[in-house]
mmCIF file as Biopython writes it, N, C-alpha, C and O atoms, coordinates in Angstrom:
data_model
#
loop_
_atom_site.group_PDB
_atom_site.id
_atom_site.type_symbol
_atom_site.label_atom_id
_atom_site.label_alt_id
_atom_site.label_comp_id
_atom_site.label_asym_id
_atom_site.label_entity_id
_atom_site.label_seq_id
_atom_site.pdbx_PDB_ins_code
_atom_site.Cartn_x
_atom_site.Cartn_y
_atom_site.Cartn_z
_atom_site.occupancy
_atom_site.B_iso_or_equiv
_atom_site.auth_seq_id
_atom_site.auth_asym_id
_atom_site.pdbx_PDB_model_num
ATOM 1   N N  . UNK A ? 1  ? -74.162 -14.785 29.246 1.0 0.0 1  A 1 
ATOM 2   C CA . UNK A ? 1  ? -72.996 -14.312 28.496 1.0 0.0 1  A 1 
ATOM 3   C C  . UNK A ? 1  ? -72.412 -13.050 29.157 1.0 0.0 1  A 1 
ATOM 4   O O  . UNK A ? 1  ? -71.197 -12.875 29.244 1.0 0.0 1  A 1 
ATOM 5   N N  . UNK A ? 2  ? -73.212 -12.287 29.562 1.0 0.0 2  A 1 
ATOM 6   C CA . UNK A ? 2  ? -72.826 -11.156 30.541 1.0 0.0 2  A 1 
ATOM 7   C C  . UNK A ? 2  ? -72.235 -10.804 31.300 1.0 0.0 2  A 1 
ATOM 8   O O  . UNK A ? 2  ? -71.687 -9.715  31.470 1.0 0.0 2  A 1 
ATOM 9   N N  . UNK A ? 3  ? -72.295 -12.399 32.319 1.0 0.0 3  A 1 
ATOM 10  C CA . UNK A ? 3  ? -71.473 -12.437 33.469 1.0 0.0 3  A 1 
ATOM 11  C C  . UNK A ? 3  ? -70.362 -12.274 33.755 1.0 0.0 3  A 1 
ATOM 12  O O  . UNK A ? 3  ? -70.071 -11.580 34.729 1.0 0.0 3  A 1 
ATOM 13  N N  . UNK A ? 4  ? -69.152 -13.048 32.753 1.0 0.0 4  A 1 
ATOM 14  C CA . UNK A ? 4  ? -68.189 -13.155 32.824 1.0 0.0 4  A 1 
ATOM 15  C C  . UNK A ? 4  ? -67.284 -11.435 33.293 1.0 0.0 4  A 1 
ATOM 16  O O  . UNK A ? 4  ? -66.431 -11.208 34.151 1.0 0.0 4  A 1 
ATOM 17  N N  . UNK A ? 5  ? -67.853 -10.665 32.445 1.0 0.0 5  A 1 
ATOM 18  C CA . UNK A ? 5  ? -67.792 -9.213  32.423 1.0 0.0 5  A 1 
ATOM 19  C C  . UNK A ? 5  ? -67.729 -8.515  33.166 1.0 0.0 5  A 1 
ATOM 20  O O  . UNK A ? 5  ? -66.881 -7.623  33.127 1.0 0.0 5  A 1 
ATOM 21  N N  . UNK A ? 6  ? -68.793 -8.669  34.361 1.0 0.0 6  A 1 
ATOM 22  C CA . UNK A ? 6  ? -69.285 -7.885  35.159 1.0 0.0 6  A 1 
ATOM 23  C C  . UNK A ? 6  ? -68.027 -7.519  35.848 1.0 0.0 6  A 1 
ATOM 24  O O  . UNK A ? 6  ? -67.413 -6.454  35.773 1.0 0.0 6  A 1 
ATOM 25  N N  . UNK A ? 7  ? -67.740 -8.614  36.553 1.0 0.0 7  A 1 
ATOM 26  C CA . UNK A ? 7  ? -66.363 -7.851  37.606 1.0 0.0 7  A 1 
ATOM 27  C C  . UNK A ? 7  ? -65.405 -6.925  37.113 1.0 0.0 7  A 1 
ATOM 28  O O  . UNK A ? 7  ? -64.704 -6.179  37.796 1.0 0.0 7  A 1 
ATOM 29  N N  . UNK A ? 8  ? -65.433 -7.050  35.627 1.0 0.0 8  A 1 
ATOM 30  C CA . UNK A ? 8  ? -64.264 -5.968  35.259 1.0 0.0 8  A 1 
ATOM 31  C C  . UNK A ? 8  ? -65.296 -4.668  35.244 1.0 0.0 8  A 1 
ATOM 32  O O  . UNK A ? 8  ? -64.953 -3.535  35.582 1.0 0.0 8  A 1 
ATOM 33  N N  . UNK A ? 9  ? -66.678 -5.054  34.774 1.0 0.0 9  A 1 
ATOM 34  C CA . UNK A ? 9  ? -67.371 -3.648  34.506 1.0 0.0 9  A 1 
ATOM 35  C C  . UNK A ? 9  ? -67.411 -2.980  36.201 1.0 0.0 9  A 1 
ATOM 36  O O  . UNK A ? 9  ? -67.367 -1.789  36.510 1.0 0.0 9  A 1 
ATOM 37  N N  . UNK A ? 10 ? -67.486 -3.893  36.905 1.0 0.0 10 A 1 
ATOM 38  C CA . UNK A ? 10 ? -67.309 -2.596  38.420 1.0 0.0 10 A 1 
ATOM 39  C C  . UNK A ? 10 ? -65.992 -2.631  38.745 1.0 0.0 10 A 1 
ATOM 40  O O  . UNK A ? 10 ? -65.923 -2.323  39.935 1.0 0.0 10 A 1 
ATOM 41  N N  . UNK A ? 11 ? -65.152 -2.799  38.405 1.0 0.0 11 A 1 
ATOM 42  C CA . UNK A ? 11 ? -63.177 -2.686  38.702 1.0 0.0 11 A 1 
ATOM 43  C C  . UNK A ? 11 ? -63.459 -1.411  37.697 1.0 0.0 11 A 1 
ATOM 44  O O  . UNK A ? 11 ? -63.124 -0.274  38.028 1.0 0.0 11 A 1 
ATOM 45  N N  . UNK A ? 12 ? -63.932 -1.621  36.772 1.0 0.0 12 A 1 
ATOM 46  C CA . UNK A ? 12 ? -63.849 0.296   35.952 1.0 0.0 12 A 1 
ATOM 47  C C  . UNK A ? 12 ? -64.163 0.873   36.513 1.0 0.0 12 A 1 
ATOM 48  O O  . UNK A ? 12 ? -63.412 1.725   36.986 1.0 0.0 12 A 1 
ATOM 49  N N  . UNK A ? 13 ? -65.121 0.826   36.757 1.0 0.0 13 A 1 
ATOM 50  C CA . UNK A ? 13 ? -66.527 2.240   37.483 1.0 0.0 13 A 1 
ATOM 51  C C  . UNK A ? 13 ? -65.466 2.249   38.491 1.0 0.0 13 A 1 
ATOM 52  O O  . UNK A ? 13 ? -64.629 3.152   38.520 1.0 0.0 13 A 1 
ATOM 53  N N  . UNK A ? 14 ? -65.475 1.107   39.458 1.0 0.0 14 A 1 
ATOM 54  C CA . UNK A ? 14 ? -64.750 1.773   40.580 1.0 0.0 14 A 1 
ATOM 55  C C  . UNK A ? 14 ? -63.558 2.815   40.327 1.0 0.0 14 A 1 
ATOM 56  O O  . UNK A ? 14 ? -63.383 3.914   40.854 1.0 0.0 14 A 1 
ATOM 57  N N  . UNK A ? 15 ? -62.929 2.267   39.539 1.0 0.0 15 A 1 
ATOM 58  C CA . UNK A ? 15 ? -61.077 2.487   38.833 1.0 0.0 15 A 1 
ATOM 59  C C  . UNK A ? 15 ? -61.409 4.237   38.453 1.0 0.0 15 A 1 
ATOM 60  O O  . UNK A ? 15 ? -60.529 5.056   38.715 1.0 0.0 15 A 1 
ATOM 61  N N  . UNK A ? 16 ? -62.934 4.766   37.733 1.0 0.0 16 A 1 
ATOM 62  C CA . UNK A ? 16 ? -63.132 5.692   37.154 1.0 0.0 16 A 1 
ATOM 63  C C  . UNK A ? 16 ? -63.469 6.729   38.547 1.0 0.0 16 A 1 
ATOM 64  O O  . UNK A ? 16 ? -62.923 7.779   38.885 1.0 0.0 16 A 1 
ATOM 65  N N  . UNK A ? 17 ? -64.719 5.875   39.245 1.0 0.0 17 A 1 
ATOM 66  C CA . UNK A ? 17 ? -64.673 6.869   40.170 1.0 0.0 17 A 1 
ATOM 67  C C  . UNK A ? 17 ? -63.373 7.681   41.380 1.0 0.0 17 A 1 
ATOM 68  O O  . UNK A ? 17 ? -63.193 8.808   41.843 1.0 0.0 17 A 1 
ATOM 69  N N  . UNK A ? 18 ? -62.805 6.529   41.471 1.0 0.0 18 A 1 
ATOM 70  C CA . UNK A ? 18 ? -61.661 6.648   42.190 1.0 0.0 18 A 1 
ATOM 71  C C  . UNK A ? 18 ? -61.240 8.326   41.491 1.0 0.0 18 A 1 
ATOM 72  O O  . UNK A ? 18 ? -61.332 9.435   42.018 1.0 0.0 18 A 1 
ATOM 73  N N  . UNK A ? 19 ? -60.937 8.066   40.611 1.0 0.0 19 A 1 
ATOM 74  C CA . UNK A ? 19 ? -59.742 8.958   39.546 1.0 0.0 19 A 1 
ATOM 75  C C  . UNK A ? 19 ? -60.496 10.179  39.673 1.0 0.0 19 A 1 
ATOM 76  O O  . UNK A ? 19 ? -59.906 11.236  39.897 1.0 0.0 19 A 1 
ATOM 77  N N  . UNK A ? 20 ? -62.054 10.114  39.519 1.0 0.0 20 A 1 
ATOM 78  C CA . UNK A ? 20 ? -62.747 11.202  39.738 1.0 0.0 20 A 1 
ATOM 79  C C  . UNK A ? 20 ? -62.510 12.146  41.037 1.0 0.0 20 A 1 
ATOM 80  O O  . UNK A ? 20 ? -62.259 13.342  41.180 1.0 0.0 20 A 1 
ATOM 81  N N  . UNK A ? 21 ? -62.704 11.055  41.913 1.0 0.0 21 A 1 
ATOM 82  C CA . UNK A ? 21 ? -62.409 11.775  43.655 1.0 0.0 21 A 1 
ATOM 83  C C  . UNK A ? 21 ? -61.604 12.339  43.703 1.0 0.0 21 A 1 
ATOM 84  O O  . UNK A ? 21 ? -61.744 13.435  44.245 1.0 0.0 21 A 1 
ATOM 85  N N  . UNK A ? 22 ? -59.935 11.875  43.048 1.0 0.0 22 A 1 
ATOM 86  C CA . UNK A ? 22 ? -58.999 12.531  43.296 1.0 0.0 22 A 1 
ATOM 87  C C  . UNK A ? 22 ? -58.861 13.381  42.372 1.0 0.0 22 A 1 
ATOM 88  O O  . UNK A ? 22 ? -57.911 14.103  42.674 1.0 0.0 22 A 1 
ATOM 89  N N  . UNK A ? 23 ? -59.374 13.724  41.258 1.0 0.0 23 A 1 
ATOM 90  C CA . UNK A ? 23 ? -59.275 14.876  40.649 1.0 0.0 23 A 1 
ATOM 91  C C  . UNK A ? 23 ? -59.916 16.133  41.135 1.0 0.0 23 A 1 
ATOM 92  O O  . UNK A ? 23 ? -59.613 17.301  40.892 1.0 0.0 23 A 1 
ATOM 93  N N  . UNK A ? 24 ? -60.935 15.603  41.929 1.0 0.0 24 A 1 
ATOM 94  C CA . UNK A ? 24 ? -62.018 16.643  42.841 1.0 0.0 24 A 1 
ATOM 95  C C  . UNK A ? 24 ? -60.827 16.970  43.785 1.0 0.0 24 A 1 
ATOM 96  O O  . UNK A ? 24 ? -60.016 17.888  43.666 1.0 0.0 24 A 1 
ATOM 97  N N  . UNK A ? 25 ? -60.868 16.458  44.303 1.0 0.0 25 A 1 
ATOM 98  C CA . UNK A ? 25 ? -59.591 16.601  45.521 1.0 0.0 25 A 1 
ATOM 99  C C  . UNK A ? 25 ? -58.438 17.700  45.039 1.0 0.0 25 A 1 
ATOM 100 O O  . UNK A ? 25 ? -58.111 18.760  45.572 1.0 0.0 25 A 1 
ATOM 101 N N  . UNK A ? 26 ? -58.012 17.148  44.006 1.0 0.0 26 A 1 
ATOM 102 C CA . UNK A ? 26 ? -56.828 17.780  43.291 1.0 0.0 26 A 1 
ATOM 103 C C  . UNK A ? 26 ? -57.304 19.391  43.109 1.0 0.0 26 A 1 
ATOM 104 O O  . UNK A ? 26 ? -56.407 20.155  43.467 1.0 0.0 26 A 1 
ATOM 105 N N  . UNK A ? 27 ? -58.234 19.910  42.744 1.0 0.0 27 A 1 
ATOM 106 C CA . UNK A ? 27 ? -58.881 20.889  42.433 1.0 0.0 27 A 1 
ATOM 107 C C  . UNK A ? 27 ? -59.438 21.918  43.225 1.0 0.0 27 A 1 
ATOM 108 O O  . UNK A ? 27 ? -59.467 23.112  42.926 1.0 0.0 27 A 1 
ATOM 109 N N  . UNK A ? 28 ? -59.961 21.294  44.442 1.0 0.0 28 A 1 
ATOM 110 C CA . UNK A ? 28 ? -59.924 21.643  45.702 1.0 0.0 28 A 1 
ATOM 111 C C  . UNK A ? 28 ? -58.828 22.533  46.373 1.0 0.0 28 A 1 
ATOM 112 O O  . UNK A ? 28 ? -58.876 23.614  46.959 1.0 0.0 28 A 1 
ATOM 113 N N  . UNK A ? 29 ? -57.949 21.773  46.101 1.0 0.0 29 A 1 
ATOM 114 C CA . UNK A ? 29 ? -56.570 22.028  47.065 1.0 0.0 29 A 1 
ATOM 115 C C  . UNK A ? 29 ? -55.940 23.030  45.849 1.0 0.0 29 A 1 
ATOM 116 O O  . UNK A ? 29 ? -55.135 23.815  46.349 1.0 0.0 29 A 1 
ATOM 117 N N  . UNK A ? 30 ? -56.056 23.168  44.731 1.0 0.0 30 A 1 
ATOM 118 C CA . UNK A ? 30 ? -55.877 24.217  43.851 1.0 0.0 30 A 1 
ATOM 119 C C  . UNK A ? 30 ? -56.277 25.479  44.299 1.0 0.0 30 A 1 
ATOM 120 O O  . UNK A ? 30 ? -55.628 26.516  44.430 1.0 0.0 30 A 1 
ATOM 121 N N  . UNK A ? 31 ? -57.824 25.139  44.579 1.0 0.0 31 A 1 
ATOM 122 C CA . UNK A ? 31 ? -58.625 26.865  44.746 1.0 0.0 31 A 1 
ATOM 123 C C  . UNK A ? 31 ? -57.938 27.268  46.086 1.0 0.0 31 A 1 
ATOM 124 O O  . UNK A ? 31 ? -57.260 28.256  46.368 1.0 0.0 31 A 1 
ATOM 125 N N  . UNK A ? 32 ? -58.319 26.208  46.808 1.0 0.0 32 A 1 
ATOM 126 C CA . UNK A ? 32 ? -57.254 26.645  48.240 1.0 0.0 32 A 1 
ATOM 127 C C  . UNK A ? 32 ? -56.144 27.613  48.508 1.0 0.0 32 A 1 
ATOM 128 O O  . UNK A ? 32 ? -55.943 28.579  49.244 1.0 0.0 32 A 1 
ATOM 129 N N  . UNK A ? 33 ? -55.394 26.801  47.416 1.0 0.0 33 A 1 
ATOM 130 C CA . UNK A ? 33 ? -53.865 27.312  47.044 1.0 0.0 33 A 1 
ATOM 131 C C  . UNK A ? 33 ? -53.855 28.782  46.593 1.0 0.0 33 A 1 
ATOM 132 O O  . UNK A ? 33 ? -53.072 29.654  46.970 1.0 0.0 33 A 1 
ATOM 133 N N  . UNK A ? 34 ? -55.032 28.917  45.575 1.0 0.0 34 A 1 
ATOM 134 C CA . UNK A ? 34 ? -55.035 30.230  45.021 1.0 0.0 34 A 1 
ATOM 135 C C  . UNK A ? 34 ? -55.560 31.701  45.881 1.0 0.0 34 A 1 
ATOM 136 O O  . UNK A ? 34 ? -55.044 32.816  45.800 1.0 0.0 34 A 1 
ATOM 137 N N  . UNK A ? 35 ? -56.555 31.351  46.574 1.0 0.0 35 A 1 
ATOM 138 C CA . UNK A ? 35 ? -57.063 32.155  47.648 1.0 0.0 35 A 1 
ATOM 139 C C  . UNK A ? 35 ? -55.980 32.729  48.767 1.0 0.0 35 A 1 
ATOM 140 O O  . UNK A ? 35 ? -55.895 33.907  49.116 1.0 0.0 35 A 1 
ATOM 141 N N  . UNK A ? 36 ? -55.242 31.721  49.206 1.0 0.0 36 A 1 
ATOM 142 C CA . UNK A ? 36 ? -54.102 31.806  50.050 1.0 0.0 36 A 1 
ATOM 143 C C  . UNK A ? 36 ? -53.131 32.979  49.320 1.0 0.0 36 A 1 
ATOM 144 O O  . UNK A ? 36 ? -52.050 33.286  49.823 1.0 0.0 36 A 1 
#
């Protein structure tokens, strides 16, 4: 019954981590900005 699921459950994770990276990213280039 599980199965069907799965591919969307790693299209999230992926979809989530993604969003994560670029918020890291985003934040990054903030402190950057501010130091400058």
């Amino acid at each position: 019954m599980r199965n069907p699921s799965f591919p969307i459950e790693i299209a999230h994770r992926t979809e989530v981590g993604q969003l994560l990276g670029e918020l890291n990213e985003f934040r990054s280039f903030l402190a950057a900005w501010e130091v400058c």
